[in-house]
N, C-alpha and C positions, 0 to 999 in steps of 0.2 A: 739883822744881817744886811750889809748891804751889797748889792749885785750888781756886777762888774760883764758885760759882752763885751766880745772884742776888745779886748781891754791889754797891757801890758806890766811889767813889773814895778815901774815906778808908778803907773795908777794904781795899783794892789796897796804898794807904799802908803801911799796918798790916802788911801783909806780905812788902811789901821790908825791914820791919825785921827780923823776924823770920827771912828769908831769909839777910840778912847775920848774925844769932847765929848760925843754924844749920852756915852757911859760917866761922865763924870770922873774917869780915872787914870790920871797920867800917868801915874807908876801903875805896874801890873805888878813887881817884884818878880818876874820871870828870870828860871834860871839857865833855862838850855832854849835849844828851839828844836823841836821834832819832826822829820822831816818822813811823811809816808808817801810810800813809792807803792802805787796799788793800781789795780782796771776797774773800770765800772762796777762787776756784777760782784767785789770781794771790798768796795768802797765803803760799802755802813757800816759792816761787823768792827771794819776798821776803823773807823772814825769813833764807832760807839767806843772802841776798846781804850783810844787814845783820851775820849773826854774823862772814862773814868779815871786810868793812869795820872789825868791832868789834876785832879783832887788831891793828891799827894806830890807832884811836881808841876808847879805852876811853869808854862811852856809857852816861846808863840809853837803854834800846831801847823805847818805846811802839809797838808794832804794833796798830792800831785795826784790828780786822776788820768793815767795813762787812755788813751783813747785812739780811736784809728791813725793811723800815721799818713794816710793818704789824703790829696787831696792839700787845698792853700791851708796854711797855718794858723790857728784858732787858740785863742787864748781866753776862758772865760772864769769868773770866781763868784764864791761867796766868801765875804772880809766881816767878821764882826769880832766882839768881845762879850761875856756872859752867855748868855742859855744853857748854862750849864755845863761852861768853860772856866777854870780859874786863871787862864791869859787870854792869849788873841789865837783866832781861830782863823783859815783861808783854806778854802777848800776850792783847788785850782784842776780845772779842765782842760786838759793840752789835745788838741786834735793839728791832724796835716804834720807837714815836715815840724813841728816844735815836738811830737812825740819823741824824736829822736834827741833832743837836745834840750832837755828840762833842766840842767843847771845854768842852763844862761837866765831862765824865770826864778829860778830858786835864789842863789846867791845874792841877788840884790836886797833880798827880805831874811836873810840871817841877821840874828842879833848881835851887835857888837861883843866881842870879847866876852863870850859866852859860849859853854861848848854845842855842838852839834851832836846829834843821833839821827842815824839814818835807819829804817823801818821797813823790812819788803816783808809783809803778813803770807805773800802766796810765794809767787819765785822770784828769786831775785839771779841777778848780773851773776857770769858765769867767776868774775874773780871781781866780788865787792868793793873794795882796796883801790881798784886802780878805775873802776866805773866812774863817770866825772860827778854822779851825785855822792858815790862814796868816798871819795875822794876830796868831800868838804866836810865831809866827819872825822870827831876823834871816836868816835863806837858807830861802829854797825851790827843790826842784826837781822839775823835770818832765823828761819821755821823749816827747816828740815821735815817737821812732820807736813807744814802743808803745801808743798811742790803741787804741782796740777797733773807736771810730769816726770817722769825720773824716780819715781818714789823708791825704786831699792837702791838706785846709787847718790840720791841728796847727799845724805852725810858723807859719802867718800869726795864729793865736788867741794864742800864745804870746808872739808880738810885740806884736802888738794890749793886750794886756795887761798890756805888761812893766812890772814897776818893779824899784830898785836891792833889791839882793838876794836878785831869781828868776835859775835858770842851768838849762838843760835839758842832756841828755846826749847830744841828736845835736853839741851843740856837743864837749863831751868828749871824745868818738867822735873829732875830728879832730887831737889834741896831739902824735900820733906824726908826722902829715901834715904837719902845722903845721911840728914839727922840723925833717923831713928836708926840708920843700922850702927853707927860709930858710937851713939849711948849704952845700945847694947853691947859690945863690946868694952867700954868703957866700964857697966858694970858687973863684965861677969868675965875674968880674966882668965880665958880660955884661946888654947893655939887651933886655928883651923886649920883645916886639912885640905879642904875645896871647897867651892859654891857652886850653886846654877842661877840661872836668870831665866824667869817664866815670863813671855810677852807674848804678843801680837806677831806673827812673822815681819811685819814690816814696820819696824818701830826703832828709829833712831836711838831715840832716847835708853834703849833696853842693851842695845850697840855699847851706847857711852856708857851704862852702868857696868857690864863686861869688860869693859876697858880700865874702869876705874878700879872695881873690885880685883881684878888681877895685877892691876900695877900697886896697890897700897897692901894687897894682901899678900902676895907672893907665891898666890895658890893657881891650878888650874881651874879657870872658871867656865861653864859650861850654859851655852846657851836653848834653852828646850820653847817651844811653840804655844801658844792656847790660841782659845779667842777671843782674848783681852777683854775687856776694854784693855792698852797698854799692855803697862806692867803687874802681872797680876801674883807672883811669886816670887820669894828671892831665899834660898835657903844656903846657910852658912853652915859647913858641916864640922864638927870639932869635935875634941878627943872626949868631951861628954857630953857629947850629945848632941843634935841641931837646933840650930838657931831660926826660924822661920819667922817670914810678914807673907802671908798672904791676903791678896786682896781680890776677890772675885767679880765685887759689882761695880765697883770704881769709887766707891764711897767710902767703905768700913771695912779696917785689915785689923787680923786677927795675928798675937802673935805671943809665939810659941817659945823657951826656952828651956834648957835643961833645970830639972830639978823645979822647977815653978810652974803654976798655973797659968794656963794660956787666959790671955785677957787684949781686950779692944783695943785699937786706934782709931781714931779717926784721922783716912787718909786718903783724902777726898782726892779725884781729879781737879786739878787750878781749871779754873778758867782763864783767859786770853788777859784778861784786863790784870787780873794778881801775878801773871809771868811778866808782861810788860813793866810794868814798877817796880819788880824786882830789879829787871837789867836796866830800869835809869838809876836805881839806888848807886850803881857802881861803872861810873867811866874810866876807872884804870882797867888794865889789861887782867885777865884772870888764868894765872900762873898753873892752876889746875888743869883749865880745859886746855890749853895753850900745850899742857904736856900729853894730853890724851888725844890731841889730833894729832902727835907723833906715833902715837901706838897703832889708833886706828888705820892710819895708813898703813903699817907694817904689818898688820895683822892681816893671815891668809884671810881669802872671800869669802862668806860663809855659804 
């Protein structure tokens, strides 16, 4: 790695070149460049999450570490390639008035004609879309589940402000749930009558399964409380009988159907690093979620 004080965007430049002579590798084959927007004390988990992601999407990785905004303007980096990165890696220090203005550092180190993702792991800009870091992206995403603060109205700010090409990860959080409850119905062709959703009281992502299941099922769907981890129950009630996935521990769900023997799943809670690869696999807009932040807006408060 090489390290950068006081430094600016065109030396940042200057130094992924230099990285790549030193590495021996002028093509890196990078497809996007990823741009995380974090503060110091949520910096590593993120950066961790981003190297593994980077194994499956080779990336340059911009990690802007948001820092005190006071005081003269302070620009400092680490630029390198490897250590177990599969592109170019900068992990940029903005202090003083440059905290307010990190895409004037940013843009100069986007990769040509390659698309952009924008990345806030804690909270992010109150309308993504129009912020000047989000606003050099074709995707952004946001964590509804992890706000620092707001946590019962994330997901309504996240709606509130949606446009084509924001995706949050409570939604992501549900692709395994998603799966297995549309298999199920797919092999047992029965009409439902109603469902509940058993979470966390404060769980996004348990929000967007309610909104899902009532907008594709056409039933009254009922949201009930535990104390998670998550999503811990989801029962689909039908004219023989329910449909059940419970999951207690956040590992191993059990599940239940009419006329047949309850038997395992494994349906683990993702980690950070398997939701982030998910949403680079797809930088078109997702016509799904896109229709379920119309609903959740419209749907009384709970």
């Amino acid at each position: 790695m090489i390290e950068l004080t006081d430094t600016n965007a065109a030396k940042i430049a200057a130094a992924f070149a230099q990285s790549r002579r030193l590495d021996a590798s002028p093509a890196m084959g990078m497809v996007m460049t990823l741009v995380i927007v974090v503060d110091e004390d949520h910096a590593h988990e993120a950066i961790r999450c981003a190297q593994s992601a980077s194994h499956e999407h080779p990336a340059r990785v911009l990690a802007v570490i948001l820092g005190d905004g006071r005081g003269r303007p302070k620009i400092s980096a680490q630029v390198g390639v490897g250590e177990g990165w599969t592109g170019e890696t900068a992990l940029i220090r903005l202090g003083g008035e440059v905290v307010k203005h990190p895409a004037s550092v940013v843009l100069p180190l986007l990769l040509p004609d390659s698309p952009v993702v924008v990345w806030w792991p804690t909270d992010h800009p109150e309308d993504p879309a129009n912020d000047p870091l989000g606003a050099l992206a074709q995707r952004r995403i946001t964590d509804a589940s992890a706000v620092t603060t707001g946590k019962t109205t994330a997901l309504k700010r996240v709606c509130r402000t949606y446009s084509p090409g924001t995706s949050d990860l409570a939604w992501t959080r549900l692709t395994l749930w998603r799966a297995m409850l549309a298999a199920a119905l797919d092999h047992q062709h029965v009409r439902v009558t109603r469902a509940s959703v058993t979470a966390e009281r404060i769980s996004p992502s348990a929000d967007l399964m309610v909104a899902w299941l009532s907008w594709r099922l056409k039933v009254p769907v009922e949201r009930i409380t535990s104390a998670g981890p998550g999503i811990t129950d989801v029962v689909l009630e039908t004219t023989q009988g329910p449909i059940e996935i419970r999951r207690g521990d956040g590992r191993l769900a059990t599940f239940s159907s009419p006329d047949r023997p309850d038997r395992p799943l494994a349906l683990r809670r993702r980690e950070l690093p398997e939701l982030l690869a998910e949403e680079l696999r797809h930088l078109d807009e997702d016509d799904v979620f896109a229709e379920l932040v119309k609903r959740i807006l419209t749907s009384p408060t709970r």
